[in-house]
LUMLUM-67024 format. One record per residue (C-alpha): y negated, x, z negated. Coordinates in steps of 0.25 Angstrom, whole numbers, padded with zeros to 4 digits, always signed. Layout:
YXZ
...
This chain:
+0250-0121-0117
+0243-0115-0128
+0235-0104-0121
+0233-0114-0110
+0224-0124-0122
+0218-0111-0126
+0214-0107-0112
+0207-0123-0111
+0199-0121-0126
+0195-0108-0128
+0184-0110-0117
+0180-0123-0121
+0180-0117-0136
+0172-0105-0132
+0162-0114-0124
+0160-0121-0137
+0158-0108-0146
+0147-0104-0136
+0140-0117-0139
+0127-0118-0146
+0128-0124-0162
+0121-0137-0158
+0129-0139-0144
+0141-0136-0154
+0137-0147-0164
+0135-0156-0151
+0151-0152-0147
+0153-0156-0161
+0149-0168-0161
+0156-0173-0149
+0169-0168-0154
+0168-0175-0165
+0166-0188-0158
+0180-0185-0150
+0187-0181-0162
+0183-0190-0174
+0181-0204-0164
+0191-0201-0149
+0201-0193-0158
+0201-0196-0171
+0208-0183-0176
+0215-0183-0189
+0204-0195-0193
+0214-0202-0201
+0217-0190-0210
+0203-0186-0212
+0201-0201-0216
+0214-0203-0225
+0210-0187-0232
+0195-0193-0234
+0200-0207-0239
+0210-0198-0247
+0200-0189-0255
+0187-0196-0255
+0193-0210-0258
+0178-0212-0268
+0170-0212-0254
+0168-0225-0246
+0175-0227-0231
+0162-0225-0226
+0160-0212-0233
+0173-0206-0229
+0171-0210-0215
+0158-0203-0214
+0165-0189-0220
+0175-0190-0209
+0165-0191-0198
+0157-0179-0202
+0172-0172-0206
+0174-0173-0191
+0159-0169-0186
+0162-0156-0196
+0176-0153-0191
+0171-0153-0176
+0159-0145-0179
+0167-0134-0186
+0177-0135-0177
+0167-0130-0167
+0159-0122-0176
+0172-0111-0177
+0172-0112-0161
+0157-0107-0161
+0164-0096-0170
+0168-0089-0158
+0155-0085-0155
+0146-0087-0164
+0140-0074-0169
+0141-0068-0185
+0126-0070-0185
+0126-0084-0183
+0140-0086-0191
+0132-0080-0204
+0121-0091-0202
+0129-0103-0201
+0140-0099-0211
+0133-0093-0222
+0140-0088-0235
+0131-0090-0247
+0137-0080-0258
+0145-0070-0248
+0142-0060-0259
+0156-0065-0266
+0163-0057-0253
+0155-0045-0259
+0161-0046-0273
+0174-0046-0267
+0171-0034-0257
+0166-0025-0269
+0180-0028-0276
+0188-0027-0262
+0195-0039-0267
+0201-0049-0258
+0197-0065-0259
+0204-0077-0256
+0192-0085-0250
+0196-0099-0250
+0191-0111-0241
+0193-0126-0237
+0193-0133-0223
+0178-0136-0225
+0165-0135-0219
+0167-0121-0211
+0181-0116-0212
+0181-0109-0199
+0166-0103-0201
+0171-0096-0216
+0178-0086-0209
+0167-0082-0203
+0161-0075-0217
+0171-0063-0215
+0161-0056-0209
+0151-0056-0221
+0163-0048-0229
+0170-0033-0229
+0183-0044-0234
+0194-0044-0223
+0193-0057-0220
+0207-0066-0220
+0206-0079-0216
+0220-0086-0217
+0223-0097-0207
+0232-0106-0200
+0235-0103-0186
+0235-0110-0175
+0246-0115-0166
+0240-0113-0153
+0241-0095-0154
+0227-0095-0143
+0219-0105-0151
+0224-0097-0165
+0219-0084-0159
+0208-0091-0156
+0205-0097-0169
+0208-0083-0176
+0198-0076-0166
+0187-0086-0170
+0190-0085-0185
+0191-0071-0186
+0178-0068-0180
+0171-0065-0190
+0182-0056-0197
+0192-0063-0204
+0206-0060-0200
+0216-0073-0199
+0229-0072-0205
+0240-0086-0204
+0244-0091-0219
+0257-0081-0217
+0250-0069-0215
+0242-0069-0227
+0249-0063-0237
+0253-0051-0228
+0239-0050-0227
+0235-0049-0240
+0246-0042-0244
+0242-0029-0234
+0226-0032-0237
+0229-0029-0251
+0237-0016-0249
+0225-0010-0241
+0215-0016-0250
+0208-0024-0240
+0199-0034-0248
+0200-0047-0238
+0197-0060-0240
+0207-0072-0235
+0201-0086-0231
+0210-0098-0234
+0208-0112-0233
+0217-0118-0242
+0211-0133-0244
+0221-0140-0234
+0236-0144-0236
+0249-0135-0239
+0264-0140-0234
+0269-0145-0245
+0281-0134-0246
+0271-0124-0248
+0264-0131-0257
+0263-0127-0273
+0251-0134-0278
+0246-0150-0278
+0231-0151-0281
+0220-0161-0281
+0212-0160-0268
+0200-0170-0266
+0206-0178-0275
+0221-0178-0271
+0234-0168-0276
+0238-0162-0263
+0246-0148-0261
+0237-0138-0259
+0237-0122-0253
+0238-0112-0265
+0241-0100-0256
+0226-0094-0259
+0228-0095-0273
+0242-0088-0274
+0236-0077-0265
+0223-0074-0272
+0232-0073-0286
+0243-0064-0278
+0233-0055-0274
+0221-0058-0283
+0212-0061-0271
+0198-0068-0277
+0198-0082-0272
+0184-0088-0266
+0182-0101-0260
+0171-0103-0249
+0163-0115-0251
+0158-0119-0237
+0147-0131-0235
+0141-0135-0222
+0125-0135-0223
+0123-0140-0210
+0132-0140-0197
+0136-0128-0191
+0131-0121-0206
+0137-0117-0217
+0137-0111-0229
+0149-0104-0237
+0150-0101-0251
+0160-0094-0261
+0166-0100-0273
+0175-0092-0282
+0189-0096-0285
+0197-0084-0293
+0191-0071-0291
+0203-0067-0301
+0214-0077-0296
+0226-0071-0305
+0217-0076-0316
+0218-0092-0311
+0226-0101-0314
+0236-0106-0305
+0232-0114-0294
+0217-0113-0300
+0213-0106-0286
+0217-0116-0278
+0211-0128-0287
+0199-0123-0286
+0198-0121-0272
+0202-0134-0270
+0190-0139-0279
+0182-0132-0271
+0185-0137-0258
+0185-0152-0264
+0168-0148-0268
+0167-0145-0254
+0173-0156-0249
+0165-0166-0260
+0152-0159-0254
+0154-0161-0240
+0167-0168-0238
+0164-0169-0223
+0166-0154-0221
+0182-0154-0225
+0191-0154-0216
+0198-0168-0217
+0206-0169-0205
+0218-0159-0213
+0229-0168-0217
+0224-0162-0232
+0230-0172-0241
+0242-0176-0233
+0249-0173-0245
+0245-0178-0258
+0252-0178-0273
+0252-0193-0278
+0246-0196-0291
+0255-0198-0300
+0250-0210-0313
């Protein structure tokens, strides 16, 4: 059954990558009518997250986030489609990198990174900047339960370089990087929810204690990777702009937790800026820590 749904999309998605950027946004649009208003997918947690941690805006405020939330989500889900066959030449100029010179810093070391991000703006279109590096590129993920469509996905996300690794491969693999000195540089995006038994750490997040992933952190001090977090903004759509933010280039030196508070500060600027461009439909604050008078 699985290879029999693949079999159905992949022509379908391939049709779609071929399509020129305005026929795209047209697609977009119409998705987004079937999703947000025949559907309605997830449209009660995207409200009950947005009531949740923008409580100062008014109903109509929130409502007009949650409609634009939707026209992004379909447009980037269709933009990492178009990643199929979009050329490297035309990648560059709709993701752009404004300081890529920080990947030279750490090319003249040969020292690894922990490059950080969020489910925000461009997520799928990041892994894209592999290609501007000599840095192997690492981009940990998790995979999808249909095996076609995850070979799929991988295939499209590793285009540009960057090889894919399951949460539980990654230590192994920076574990055997390190012993043949390869400097790499591993993509997490660690902004959404732990399980609770895996969870260490309760932090503030857009305003509410939830639990929250500390695995980059405890990596990057294990095997003093630098830490870097990618600041992405969407200058129009199907643009966009990414920047570097230092985190710990020394992480042994920080205190605990430090790392992961302050990449959680800098998801919420984003989010502040642009709160339309998260990714809200992500059962986020499904669990949250009581204040206690």
């Amino acid at each position: 059954m699985q290879f029999l749904v693949y079999i159905i999309a992949y022509p379908f998605l391939w049709f779609i990558s071929i399509l020129p950027f305005r026929v795209l946004y047209l697609l977009s649009d119409c998705v987004y009518l079937i999703i947000y208003y025949l559907i309605g997918y997830r449209k009660k947690t995207v409200r009950d997250n947005l009531a949740l941690t923008l409580p100062h805006l008014s109903t109509e405020e929130r409502l007009s986030i949650e409609k634009k939330s939707y026209r992004h989500l379909c447009d980037m889900f269709l933009e990492m489609v178009k990643t199929m066959t979009m050329s490297p030449k035309e990648m560059r100029k709709r993701f752009v990198v404004t300081n890529i010179e920080i990947f030279r810093e750490y090319e003249k070391e040969n020292k690894s990174m922990v490059l950080l991000a969020s489910h925000y703006a461009s997520w799928e279109w990041l892994l894209t900047i592999n290609d501007q590096t000599s840095l192997k590129g690492i981009g940990v993920y998790k995979q999808v339960n249909n095996k076609y469509f995850d070979r799929l996905v991988r295939n499209i996300r590793s285009k540009y370089g960057t090889e894919l690794v399951v949460t539980r491969e990654t230590i192994p693999y920076i574990i055997k990087n390190q012993k043949e000195n390869i400097a790499c540089v591993y993509g997490l995006a660690s902004d959404q929810r732990p399980q609770l038994s895996k969870t260490f750490h309760w932090n503030p997040f857009m305003g509410v204690t939830v639990p929250v992933h500390t695995g980059a952190e405890s990596i990057a001090k294990k095997y003093n990777l630098g830490v870097e977090f990618i600041r992405v903004r969407k200058v129009k759509r199907g643009y966009y702009e990414a920047t570097f933010i230092p985190i710990a280039k020394s992480p042994r030196e920080t205190e605990e937790y430090q790392i992961t508070n302050d990449f959680l500060l800098e998801v919420e600027k984003q989010i502040i800026e642009a709160p339309e461009l998260y990714f809200w439909t992500h059962k986020r604050w499904k669990h949250i820590r009581p204040v206690v008078d």
